[in-house]
PDB file of N, CA, C and O in Angstrom:
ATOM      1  N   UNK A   1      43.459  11.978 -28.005  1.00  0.00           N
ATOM      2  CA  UNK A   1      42.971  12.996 -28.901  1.00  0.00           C
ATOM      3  C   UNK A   1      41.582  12.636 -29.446  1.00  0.00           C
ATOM      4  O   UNK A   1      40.858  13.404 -30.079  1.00  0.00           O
ATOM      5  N   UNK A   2      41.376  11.683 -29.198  1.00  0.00           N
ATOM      6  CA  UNK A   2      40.382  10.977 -29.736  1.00  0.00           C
ATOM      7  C   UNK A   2      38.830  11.169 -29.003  1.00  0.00           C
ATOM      8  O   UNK A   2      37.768  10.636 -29.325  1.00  0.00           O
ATOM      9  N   UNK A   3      39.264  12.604 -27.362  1.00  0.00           N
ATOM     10  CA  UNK A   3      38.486  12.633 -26.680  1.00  0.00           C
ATOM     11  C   UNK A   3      37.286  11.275 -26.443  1.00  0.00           C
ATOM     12  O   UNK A   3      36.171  11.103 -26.935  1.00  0.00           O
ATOM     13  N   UNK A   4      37.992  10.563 -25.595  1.00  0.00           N
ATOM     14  CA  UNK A   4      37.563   8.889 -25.023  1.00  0.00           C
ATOM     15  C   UNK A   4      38.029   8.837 -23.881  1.00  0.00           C
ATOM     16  O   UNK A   4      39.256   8.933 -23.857  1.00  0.00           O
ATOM     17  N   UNK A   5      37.346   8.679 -22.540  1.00  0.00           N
ATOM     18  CA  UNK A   5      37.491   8.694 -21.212  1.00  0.00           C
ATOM     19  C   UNK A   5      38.716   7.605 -20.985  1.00  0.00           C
ATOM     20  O   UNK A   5      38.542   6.430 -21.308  1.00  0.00           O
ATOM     21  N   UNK A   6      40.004   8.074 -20.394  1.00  0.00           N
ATOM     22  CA  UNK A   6      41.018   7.466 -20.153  1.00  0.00           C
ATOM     23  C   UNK A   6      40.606   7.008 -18.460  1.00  0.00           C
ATOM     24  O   UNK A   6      40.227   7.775 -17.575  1.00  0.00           O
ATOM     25  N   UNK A   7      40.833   5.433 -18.360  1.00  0.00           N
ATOM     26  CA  UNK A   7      41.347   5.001 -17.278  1.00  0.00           C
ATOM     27  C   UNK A   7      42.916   4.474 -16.997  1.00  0.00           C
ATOM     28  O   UNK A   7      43.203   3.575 -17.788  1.00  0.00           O
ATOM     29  N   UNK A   8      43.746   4.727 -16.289  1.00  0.00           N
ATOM     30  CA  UNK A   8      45.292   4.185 -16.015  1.00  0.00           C
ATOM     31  C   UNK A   8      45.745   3.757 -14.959  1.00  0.00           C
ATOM     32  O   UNK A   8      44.673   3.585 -14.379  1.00  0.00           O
ATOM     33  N   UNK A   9      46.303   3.528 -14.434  1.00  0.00           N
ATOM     34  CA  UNK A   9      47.115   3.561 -13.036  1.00  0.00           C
ATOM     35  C   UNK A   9      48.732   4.686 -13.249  1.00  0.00           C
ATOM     36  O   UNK A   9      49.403   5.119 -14.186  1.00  0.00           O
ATOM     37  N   UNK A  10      48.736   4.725 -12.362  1.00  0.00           N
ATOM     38  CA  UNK A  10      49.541   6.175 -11.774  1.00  0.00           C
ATOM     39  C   UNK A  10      50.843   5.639 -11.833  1.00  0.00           C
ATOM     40  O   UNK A  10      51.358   5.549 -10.718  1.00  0.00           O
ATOM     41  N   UNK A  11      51.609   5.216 -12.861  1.00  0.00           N
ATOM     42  CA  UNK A  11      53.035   4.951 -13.225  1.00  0.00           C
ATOM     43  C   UNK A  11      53.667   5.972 -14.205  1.00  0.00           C
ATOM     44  O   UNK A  11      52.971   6.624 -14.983  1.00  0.00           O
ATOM     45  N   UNK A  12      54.789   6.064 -14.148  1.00  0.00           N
ATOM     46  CA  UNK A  12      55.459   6.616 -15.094  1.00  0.00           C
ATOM     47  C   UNK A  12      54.948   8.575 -14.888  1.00  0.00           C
ATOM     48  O   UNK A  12      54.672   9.203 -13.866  1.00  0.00           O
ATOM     49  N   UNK A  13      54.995   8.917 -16.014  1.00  0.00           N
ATOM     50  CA  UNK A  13      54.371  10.353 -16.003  1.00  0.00           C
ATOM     51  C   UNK A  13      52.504  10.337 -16.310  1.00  0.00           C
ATOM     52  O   UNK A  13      51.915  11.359 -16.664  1.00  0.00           O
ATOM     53  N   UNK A  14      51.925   9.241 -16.133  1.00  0.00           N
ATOM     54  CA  UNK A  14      50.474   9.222 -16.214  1.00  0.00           C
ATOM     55  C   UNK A  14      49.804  10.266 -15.650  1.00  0.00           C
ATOM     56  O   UNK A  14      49.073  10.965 -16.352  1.00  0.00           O
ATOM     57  N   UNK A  15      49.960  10.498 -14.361  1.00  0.00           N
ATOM     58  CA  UNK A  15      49.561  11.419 -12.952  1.00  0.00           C
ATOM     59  C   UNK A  15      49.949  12.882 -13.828  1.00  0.00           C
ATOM     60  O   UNK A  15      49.156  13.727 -14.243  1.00  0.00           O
ATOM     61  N   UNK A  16      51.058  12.865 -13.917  1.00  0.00           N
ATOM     62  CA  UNK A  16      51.459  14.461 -14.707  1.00  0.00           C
ATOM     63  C   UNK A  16      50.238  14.572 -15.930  1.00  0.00           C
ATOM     64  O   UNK A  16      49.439  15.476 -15.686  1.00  0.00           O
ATOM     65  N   UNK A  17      50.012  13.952 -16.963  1.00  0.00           N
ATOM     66  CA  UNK A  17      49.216  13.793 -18.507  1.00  0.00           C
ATOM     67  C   UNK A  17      47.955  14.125 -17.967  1.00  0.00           C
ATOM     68  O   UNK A  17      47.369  15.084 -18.470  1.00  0.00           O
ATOM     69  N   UNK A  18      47.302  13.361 -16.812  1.00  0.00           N
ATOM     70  CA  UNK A  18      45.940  13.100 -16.238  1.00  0.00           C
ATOM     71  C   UNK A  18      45.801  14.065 -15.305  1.00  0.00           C
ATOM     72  O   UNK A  18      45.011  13.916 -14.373  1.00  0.00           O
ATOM     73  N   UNK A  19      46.616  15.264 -15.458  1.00  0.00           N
ATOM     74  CA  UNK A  19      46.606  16.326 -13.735  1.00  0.00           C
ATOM     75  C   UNK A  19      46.053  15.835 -12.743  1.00  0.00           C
ATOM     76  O   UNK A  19      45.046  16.364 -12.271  1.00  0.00           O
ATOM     77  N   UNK A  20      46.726  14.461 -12.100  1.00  0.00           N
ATOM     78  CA  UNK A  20      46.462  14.181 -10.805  1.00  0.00           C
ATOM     79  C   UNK A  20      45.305  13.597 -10.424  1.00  0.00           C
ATOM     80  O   UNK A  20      44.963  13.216  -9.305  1.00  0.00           O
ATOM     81  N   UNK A  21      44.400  13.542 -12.065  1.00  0.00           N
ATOM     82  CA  UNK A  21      43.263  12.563 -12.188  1.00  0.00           C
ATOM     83  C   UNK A  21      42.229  13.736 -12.357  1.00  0.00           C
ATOM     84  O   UNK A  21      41.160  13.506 -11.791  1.00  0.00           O
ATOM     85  N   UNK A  22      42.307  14.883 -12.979  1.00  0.00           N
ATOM     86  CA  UNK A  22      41.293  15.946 -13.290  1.00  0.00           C
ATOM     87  C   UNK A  22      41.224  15.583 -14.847  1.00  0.00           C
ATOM     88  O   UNK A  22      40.456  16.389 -15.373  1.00  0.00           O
ATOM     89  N   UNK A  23      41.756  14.636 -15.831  1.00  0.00           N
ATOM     90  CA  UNK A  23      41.602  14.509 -16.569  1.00  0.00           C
ATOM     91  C   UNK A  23      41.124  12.991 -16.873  1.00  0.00           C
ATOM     92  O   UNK A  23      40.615  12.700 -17.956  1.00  0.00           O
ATOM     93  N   UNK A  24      41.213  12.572 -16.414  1.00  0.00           N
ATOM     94  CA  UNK A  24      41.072  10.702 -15.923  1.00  0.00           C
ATOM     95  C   UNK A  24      40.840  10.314 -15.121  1.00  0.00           C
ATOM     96  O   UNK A  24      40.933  10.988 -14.095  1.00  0.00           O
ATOM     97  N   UNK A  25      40.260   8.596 -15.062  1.00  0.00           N
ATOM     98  CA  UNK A  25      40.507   8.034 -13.574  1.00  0.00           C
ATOM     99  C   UNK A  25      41.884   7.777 -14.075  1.00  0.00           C
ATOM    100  O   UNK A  25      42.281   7.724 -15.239  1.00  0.00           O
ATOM    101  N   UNK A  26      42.771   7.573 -12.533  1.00  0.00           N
ATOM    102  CA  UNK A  26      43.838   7.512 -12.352  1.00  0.00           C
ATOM    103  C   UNK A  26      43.569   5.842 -11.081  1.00  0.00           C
ATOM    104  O   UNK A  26      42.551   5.424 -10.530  1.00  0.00           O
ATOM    105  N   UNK A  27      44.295   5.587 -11.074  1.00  0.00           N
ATOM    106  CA  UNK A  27      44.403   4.363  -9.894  1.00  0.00           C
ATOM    107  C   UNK A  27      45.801   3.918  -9.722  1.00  0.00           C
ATOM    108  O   UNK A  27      46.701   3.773 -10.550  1.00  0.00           O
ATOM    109  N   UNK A  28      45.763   3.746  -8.502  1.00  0.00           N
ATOM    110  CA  UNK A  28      47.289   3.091  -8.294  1.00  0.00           C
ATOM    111  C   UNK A  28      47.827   1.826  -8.569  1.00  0.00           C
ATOM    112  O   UNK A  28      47.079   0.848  -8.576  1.00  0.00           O
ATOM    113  N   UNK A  29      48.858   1.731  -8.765  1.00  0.00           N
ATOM    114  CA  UNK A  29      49.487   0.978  -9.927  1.00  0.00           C
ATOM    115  C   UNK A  29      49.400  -0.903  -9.071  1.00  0.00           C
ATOM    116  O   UNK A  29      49.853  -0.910  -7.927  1.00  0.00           O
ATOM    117  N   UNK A  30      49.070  -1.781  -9.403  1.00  0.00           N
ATOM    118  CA  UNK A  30      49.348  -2.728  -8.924  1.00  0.00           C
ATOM    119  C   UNK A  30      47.973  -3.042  -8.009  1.00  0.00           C
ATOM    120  O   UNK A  30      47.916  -3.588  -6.907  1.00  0.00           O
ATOM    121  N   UNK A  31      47.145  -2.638  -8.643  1.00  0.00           N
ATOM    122  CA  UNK A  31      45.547  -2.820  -7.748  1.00  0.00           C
ATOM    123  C   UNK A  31      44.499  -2.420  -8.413  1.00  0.00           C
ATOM    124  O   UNK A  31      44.040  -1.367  -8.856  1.00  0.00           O
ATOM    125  N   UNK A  32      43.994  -4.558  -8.331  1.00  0.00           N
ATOM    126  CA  UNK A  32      43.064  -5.007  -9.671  1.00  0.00           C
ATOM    127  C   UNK A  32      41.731  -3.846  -9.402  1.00  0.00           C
ATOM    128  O   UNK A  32      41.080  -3.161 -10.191  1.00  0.00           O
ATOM    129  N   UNK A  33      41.697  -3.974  -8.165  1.00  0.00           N
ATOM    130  CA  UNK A  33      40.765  -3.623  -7.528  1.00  0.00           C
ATOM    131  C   UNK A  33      40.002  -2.083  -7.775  1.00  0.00           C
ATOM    132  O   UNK A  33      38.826  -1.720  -7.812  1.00  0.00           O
ATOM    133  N   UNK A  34      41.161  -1.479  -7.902  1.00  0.00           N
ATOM    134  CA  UNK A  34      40.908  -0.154  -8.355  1.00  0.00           C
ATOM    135  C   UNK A  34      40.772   0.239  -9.423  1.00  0.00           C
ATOM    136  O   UNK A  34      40.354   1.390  -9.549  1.00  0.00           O
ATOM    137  N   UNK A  35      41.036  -0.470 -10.477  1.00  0.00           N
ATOM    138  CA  UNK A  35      40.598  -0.458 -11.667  1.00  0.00           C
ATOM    139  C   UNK A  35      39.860  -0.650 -12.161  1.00  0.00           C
ATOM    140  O   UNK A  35      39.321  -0.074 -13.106  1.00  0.00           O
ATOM    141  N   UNK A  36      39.595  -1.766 -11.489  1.00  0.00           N
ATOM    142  CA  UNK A  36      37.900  -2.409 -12.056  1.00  0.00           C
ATOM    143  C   UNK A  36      37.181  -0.888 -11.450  1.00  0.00           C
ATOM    144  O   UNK A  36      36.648  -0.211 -12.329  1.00  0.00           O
ATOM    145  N   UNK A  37      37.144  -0.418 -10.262  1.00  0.00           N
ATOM    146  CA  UNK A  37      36.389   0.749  -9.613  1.00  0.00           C
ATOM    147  C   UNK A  37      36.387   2.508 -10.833  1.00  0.00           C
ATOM    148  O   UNK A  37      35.548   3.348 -11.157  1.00  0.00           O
ATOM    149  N   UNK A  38      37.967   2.231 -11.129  1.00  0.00           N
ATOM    150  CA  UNK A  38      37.867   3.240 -11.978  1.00  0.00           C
ATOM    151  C   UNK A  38      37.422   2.745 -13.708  1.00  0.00           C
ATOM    152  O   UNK A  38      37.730   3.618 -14.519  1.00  0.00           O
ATOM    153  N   UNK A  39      37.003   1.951 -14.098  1.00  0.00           N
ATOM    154  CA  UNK A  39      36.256   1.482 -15.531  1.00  0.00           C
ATOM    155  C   UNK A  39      35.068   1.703 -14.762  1.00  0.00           C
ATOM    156  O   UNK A  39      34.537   2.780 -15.032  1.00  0.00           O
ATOM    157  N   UNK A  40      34.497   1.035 -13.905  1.00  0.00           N
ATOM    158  CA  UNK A  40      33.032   0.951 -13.530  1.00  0.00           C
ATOM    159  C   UNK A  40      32.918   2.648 -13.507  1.00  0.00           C
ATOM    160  O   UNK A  40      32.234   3.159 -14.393  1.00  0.00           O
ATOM    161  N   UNK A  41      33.429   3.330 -12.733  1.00  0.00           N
ATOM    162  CA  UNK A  41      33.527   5.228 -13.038  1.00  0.00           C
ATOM    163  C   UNK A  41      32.751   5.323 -14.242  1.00  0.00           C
ATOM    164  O   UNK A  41      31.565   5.417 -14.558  1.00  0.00           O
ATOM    165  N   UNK A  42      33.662   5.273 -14.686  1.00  0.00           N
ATOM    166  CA  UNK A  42      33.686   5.793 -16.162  1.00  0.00           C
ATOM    167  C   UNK A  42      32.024   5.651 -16.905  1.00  0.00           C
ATOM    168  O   UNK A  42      31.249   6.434 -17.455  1.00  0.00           O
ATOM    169  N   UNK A  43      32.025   3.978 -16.505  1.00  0.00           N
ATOM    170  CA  UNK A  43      30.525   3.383 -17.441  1.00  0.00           C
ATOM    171  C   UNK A  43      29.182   3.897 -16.555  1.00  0.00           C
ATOM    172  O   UNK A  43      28.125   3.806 -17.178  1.00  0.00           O
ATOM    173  N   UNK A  44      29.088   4.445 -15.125  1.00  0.00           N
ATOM    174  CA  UNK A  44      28.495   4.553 -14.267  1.00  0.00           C
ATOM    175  C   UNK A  44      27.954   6.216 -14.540  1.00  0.00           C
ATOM    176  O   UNK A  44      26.803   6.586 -14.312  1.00  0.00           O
ATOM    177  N   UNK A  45      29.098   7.139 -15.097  1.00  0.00           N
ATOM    178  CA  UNK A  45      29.267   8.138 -14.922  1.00  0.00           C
ATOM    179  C   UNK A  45      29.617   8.657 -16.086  1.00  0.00           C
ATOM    180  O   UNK A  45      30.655   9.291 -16.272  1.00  0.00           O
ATOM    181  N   UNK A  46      28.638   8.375 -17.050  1.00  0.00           N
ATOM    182  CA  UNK A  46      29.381   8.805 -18.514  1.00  0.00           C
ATOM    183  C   UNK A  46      29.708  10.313 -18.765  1.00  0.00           C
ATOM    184  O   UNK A  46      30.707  10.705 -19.369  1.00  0.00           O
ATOM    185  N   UNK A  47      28.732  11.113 -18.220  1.00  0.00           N
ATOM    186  CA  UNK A  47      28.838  12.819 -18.139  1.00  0.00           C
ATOM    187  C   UNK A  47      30.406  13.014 -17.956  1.00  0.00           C
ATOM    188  O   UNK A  47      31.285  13.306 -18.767  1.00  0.00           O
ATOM    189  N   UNK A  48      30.432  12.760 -16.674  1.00  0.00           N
ATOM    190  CA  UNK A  48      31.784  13.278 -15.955  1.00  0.00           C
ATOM    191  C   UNK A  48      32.806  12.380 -17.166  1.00  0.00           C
ATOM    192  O   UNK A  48      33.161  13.096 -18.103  1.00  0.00           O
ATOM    193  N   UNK A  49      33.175  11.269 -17.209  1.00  0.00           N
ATOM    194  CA  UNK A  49      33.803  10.836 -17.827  1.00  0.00           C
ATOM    195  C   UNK A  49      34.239  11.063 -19.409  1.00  0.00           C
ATOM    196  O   UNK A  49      35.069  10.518 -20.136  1.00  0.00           O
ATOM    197  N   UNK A  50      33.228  12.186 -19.599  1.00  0.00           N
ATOM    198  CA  UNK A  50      32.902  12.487 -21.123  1.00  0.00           C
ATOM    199  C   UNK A  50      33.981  13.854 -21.063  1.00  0.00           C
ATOM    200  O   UNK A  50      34.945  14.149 -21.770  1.00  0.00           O
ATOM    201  N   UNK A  51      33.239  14.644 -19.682  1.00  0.00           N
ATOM    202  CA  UNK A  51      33.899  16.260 -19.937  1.00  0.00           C
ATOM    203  C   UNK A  51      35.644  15.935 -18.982  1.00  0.00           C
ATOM    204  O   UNK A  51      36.287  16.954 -18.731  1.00  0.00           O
ATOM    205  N   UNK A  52      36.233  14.610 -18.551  1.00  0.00           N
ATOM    206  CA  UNK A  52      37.317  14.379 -18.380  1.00  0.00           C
ATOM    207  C   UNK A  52      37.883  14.210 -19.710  1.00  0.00           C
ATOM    208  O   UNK A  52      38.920  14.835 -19.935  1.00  0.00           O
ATOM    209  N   UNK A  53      37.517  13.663 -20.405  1.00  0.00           N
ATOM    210  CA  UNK A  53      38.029  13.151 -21.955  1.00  0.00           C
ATOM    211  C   UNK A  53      38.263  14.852 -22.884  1.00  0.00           C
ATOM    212  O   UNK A  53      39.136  15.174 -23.690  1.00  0.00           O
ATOM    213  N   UNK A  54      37.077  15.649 -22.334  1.00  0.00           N
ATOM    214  CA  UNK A  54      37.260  16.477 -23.157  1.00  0.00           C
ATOM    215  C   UNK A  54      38.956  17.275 -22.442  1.00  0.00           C
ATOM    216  O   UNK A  54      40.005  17.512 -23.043  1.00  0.00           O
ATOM    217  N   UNK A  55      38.663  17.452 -21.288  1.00  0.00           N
ATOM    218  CA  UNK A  55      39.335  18.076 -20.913  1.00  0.00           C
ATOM    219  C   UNK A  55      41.306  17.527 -20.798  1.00  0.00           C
ATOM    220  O   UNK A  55      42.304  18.116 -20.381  1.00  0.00           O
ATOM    221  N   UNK A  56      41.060  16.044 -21.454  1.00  0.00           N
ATOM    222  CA  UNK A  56      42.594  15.369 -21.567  1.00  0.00           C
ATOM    223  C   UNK A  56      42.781  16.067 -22.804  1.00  0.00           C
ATOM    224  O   UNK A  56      43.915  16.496 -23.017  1.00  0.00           O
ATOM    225  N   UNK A  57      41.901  16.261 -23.649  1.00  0.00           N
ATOM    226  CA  UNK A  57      42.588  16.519 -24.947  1.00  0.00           C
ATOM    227  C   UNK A  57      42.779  17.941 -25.171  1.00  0.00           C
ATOM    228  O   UNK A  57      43.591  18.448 -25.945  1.00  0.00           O
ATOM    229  N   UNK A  58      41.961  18.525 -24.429  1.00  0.00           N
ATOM    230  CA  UNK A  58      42.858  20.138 -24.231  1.00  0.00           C
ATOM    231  C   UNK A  58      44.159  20.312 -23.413  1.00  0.00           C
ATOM    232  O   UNK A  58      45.048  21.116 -23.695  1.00  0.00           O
ATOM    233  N   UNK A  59      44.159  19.537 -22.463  1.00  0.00           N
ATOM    234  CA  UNK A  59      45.615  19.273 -22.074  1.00  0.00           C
ATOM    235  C   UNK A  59      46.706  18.560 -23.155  1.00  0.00           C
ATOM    236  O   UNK A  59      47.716  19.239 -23.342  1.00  0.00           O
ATOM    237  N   UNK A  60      46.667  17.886 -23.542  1.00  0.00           N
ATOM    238  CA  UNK A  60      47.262  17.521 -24.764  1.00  0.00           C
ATOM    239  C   UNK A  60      47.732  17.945 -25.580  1.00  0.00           C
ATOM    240  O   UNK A  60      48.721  17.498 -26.162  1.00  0.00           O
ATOM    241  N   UNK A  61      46.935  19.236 -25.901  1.00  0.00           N
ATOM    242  CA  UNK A  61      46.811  20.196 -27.262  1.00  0.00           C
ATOM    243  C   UNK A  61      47.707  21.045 -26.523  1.00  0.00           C
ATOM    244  O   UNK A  61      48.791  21.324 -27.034  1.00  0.00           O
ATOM    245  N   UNK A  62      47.395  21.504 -25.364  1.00  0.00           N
ATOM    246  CA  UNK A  62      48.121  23.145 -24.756  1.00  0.00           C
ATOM    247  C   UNK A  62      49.515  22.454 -24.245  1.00  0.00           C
ATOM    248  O   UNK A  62      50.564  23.079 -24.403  1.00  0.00           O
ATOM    249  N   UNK A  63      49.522  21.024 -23.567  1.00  0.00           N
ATOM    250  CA  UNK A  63      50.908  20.750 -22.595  1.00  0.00           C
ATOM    251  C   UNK A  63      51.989  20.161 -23.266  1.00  0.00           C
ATOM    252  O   UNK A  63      53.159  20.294 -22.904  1.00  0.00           O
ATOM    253  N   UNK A  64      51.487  19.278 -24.586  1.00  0.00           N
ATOM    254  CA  UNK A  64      52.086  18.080 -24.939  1.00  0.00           C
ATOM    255  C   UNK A  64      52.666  18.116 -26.521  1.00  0.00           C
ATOM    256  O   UNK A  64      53.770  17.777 -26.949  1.00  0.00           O
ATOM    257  N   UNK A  65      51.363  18.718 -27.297  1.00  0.00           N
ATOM    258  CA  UNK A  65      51.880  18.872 -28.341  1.00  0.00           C
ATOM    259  C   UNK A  65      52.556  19.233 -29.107  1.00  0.00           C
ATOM    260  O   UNK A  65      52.620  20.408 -28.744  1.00  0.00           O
ATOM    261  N   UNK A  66      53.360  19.156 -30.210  1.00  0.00           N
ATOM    262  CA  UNK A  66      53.988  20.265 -30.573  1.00  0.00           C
ATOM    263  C   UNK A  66      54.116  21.870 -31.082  1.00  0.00           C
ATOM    264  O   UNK A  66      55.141  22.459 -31.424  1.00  0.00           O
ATOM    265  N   UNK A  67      52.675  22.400 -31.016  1.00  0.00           N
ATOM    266  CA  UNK A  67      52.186  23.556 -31.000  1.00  0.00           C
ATOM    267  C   UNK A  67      52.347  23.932 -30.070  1.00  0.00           C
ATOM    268  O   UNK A  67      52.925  25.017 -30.009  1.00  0.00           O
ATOM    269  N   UNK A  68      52.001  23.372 -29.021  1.00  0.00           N
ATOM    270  CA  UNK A  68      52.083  23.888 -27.270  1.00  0.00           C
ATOM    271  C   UNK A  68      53.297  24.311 -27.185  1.00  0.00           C
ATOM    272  O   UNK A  68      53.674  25.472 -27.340  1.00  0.00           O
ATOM    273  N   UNK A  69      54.143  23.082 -26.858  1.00  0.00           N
ATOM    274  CA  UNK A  69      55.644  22.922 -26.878  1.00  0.00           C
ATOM    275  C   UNK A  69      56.596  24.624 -27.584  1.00  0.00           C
ATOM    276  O   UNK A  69      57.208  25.327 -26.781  1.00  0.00           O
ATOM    277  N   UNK A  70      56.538  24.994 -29.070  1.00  0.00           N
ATOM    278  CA  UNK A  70      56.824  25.641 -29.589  1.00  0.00           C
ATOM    279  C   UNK A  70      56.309  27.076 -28.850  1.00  0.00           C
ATOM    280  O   UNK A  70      57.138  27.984 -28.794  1.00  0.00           O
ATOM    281  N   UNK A  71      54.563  27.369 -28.114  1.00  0.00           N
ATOM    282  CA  UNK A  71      54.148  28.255 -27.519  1.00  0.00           C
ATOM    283  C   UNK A  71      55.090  29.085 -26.507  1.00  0.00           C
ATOM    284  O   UNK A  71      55.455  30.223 -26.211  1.00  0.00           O
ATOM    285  N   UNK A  72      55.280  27.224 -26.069  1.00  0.00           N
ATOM    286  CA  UNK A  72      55.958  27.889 -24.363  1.00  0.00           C
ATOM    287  C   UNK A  72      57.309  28.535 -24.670  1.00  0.00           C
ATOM    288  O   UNK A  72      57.655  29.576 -24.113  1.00  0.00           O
ATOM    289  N   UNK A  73      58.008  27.946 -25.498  1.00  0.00           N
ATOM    290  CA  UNK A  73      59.595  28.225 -25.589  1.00  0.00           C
ATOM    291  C   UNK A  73      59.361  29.877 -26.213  1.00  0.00           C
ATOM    292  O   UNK A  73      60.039  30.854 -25.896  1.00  0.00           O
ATOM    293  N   UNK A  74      58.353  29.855 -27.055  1.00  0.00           N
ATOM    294  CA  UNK A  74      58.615  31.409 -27.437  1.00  0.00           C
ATOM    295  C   UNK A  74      58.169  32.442 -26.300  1.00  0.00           C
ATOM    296  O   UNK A  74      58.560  33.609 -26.272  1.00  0.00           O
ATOM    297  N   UNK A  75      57.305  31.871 -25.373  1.00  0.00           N
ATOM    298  CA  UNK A  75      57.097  32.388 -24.043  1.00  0.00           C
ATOM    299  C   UNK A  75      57.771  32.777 -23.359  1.00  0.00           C
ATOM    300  O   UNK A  75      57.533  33.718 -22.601  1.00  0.00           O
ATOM    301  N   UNK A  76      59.264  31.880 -23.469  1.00  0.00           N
ATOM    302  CA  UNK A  76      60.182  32.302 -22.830  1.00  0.00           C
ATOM    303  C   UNK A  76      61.101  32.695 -23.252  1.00  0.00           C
ATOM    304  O   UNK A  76      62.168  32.801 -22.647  1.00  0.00           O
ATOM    305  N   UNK A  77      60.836  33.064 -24.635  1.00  0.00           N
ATOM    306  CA  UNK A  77      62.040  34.244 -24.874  1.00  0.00           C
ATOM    307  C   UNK A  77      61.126  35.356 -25.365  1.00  0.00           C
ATOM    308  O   UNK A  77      61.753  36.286 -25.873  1.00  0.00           O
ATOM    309  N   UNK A  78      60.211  35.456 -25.351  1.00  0.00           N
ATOM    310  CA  UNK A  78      59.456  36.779 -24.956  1.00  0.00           C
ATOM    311  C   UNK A  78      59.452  37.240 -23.662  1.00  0.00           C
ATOM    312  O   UNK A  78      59.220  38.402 -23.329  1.00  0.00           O
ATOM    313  N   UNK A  79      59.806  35.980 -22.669  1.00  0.00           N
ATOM    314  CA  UNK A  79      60.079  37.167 -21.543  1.00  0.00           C
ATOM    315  C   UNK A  79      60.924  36.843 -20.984  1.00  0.00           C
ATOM    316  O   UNK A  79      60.826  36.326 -19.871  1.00  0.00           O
ATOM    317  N   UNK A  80      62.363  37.120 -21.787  1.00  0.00           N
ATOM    318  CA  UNK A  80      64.097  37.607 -21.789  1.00  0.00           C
ATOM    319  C   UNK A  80      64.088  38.613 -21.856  1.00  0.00           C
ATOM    320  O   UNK A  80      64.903  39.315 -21.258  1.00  0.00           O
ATOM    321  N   UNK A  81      62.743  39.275 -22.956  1.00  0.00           N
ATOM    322  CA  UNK A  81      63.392  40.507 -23.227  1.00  0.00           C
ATOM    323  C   UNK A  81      63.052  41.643 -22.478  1.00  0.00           C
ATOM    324  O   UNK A  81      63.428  42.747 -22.871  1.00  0.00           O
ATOM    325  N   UNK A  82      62.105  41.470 -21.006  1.00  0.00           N
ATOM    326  CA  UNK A  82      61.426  42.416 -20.263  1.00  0.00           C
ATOM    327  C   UNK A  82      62.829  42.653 -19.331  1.00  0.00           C
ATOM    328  O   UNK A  82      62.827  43.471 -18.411  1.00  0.00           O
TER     329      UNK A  82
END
């Protein structure tokens, strides 16, 4: 939330949070190698890495939060009643 360029590796639900790395670097899990590649990203590429950050925390806000959360469910009982 803090809109700050996330780097991770791809465990758990990361990949889901990071859409597949449209929101982050993403790297696979267990490889130094790629990490170091995805930090160097980041510091290499501050633009992109800036409007990824922006764009985690609009995911956040719309997928994750509890505003979101509350959105969708009434979403779907707004459309029970069609």
């Amino acid at each position: 939330m803090a809109q700050l360029p996330v780097v991770c590796t791809n465990v758990g639900d990361c990949g889901l949070v990071l859409d597949g790395g449209r929101c982050g670097e993403l790297v696979p899990p267990k490889d130094a190698g790629a990490l170091v590649q995805g930090i160097f990203s980041v510091l290499n590429h501050p633009e992109v890495a800036q409007n990824k950050a922006q764009l985690l925390k609009e995911r956040v806000e719309s997928e994750f939060s509890r505003t979101g959360a509350i959105e969708k469910i009434l979403n779907v009982y707004r459309g029970m009643g069609r």
